[in-house]
BALOBA-1460 file (C-alpha; in Angstrom, 3 decimals):
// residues 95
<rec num="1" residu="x" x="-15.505" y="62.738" z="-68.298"/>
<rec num="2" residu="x" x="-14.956" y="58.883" z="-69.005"/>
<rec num="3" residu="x" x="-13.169" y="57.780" z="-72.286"/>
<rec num="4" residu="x" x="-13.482" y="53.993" z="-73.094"/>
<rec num="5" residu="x" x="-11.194" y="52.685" z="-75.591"/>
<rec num="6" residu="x" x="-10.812" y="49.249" z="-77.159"/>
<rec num="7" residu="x" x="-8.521" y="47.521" z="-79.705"/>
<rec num="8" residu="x" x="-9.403" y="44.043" z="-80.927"/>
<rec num="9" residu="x" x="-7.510" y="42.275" z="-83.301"/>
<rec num="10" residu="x" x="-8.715" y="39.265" z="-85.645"/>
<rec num="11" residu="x" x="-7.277" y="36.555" z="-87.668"/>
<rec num="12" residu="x" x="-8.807" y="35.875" z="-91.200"/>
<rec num="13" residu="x" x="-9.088" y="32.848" z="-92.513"/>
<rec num="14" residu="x" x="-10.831" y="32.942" z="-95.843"/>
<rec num="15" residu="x" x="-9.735" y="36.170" z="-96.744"/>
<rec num="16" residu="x" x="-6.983" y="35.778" z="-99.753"/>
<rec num="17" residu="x" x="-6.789" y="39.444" z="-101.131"/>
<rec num="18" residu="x" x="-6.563" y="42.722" z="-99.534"/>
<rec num="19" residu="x" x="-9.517" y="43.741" z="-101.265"/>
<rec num="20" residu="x" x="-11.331" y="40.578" z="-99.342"/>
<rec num="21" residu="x" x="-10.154" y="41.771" z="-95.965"/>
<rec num="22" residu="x" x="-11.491" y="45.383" z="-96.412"/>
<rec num="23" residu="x" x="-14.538" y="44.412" z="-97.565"/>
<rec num="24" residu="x" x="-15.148" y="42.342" z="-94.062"/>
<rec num="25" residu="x" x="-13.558" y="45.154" z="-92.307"/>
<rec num="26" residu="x" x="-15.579" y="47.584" z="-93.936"/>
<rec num="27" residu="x" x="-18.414" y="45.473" z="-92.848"/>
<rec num="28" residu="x" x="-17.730" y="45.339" z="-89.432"/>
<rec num="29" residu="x" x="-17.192" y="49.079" z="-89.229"/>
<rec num="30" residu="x" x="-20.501" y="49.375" z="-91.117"/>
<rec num="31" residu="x" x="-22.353" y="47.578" z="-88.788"/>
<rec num="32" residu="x" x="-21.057" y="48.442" z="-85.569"/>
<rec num="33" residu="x" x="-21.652" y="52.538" z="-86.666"/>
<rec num="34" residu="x" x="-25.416" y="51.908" z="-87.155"/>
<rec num="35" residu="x" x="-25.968" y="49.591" z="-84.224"/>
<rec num="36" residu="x" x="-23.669" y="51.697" z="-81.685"/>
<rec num="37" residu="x" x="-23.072" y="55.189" z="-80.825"/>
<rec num="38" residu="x" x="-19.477" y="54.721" z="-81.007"/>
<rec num="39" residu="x" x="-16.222" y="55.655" z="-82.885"/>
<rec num="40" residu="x" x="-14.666" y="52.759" z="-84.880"/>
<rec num="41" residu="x" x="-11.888" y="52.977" z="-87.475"/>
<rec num="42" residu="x" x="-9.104" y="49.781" z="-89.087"/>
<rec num="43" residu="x" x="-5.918" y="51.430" z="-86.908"/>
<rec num="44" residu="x" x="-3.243" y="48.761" z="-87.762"/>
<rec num="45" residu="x" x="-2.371" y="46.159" z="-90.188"/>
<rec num="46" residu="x" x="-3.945" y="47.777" z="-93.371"/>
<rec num="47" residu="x" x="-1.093" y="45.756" z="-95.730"/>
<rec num="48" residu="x" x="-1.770" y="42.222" z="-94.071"/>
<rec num="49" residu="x" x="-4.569" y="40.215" z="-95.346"/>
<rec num="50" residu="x" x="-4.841" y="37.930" z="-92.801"/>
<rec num="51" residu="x" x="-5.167" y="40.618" z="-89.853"/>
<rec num="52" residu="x" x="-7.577" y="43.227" z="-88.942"/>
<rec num="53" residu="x" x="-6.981" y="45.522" z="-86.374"/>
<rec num="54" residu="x" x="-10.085" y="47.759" z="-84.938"/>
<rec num="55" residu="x" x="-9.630" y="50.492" z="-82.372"/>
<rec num="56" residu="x" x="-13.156" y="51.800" z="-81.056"/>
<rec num="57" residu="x" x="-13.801" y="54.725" z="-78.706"/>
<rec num="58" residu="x" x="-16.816" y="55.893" z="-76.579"/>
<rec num="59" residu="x" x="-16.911" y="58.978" z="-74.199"/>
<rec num="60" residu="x" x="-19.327" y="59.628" z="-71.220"/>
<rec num="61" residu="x" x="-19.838" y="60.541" z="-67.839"/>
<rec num="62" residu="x" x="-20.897" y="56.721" z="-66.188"/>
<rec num="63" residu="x" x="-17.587" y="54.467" z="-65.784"/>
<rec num="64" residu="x" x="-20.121" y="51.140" z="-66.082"/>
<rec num="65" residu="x" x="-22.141" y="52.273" z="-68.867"/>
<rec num="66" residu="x" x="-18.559" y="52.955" z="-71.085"/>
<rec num="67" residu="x" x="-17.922" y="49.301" z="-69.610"/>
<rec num="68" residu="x" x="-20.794" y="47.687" z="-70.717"/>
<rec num="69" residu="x" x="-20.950" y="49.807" z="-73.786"/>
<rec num="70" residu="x" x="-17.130" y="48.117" z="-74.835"/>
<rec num="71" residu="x" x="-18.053" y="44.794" z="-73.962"/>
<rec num="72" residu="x" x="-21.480" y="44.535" z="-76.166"/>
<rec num="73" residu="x" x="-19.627" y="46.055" z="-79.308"/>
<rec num="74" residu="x" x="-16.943" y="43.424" z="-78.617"/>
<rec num="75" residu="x" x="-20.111" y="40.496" z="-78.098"/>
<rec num="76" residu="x" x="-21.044" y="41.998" z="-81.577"/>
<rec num="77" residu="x" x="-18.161" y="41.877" z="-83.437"/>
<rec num="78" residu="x" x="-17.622" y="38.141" z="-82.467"/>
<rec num="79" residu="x" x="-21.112" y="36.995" z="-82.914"/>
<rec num="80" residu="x" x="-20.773" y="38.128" z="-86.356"/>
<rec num="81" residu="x" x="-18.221" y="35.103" z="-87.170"/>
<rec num="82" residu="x" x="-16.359" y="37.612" z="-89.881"/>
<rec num="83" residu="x" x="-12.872" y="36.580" z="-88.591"/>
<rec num="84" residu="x" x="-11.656" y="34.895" z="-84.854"/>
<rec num="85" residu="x" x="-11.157" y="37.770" z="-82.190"/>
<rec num="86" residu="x" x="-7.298" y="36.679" z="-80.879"/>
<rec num="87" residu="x" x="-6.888" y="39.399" z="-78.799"/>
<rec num="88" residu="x" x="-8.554" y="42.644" z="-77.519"/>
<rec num="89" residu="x" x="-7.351" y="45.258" z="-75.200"/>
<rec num="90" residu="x" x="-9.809" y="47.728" z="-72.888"/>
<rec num="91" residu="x" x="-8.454" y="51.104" z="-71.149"/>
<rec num="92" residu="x" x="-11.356" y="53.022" z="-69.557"/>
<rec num="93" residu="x" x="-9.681" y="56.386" z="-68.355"/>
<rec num="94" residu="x" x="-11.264" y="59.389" z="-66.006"/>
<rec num="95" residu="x" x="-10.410" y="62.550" z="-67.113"/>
C-alpha cells in the first residue's frame, strides 16, 4: 500500500474577513473533491485570514500514479488563481 500526502499553504490577498477566506477555501475543497478522487480538508490556520492551509491524501498501490496524482491536484489548485501557493510539502510513504 502507497499513501501520498500533501500540505500546501497559500497567502490571500483580497481576502479581508474570515468569512472571505472560507468561502475560497471552501471552494477549493469543493472543486478539488469533484475533479479528484482524493481526501482534502483546511488542517491549519482556521483563525488567520490571510492563510489557508490544505492537507490532501490519496492511497494506492502504484508509487508514480500517487506522484502524479499529488502533483495535478497541486497544478489545480494554482491554476485556479484563488490565493499564491508559498509553500507545499509531499511525503509519499510504502506501507
Amino acid at each position: 500500500m502507497v499513501v501520498g500526502t500533501l500540505k500546501i499553504e497559500f497567502r490571500l490577498h483580497d481576502s479581508r474577513s474570515l468569512k472571505g477566506k472560507r468561502k475560497i477555501v471552501r471552494s477549493m475543497v469543493d472543486r478539488v473533491k469533484n475533479k479528484f478522487n482524493i481526501s482534502v480538508a483546511e488542517i491549519g490556520s482556521n483563525d488567520k485570514w490571510q492563510k489557508i492551509e490544505l492537507g490532501i491524501t490519496t492511497v494506492g498501490n502504484d508509487r508514480r500514479h500517487i506522484d502524479a496524482s499529488l502533483n495535478n491536484v497541486m497544478s489545480f489548485l494554482e491554476s485556479l488563481y484563488l490565493a499564491e501557493l508559498v509553500e507545499s510539502k509531499k511525503e509519499i510513504l510504502n506501507i
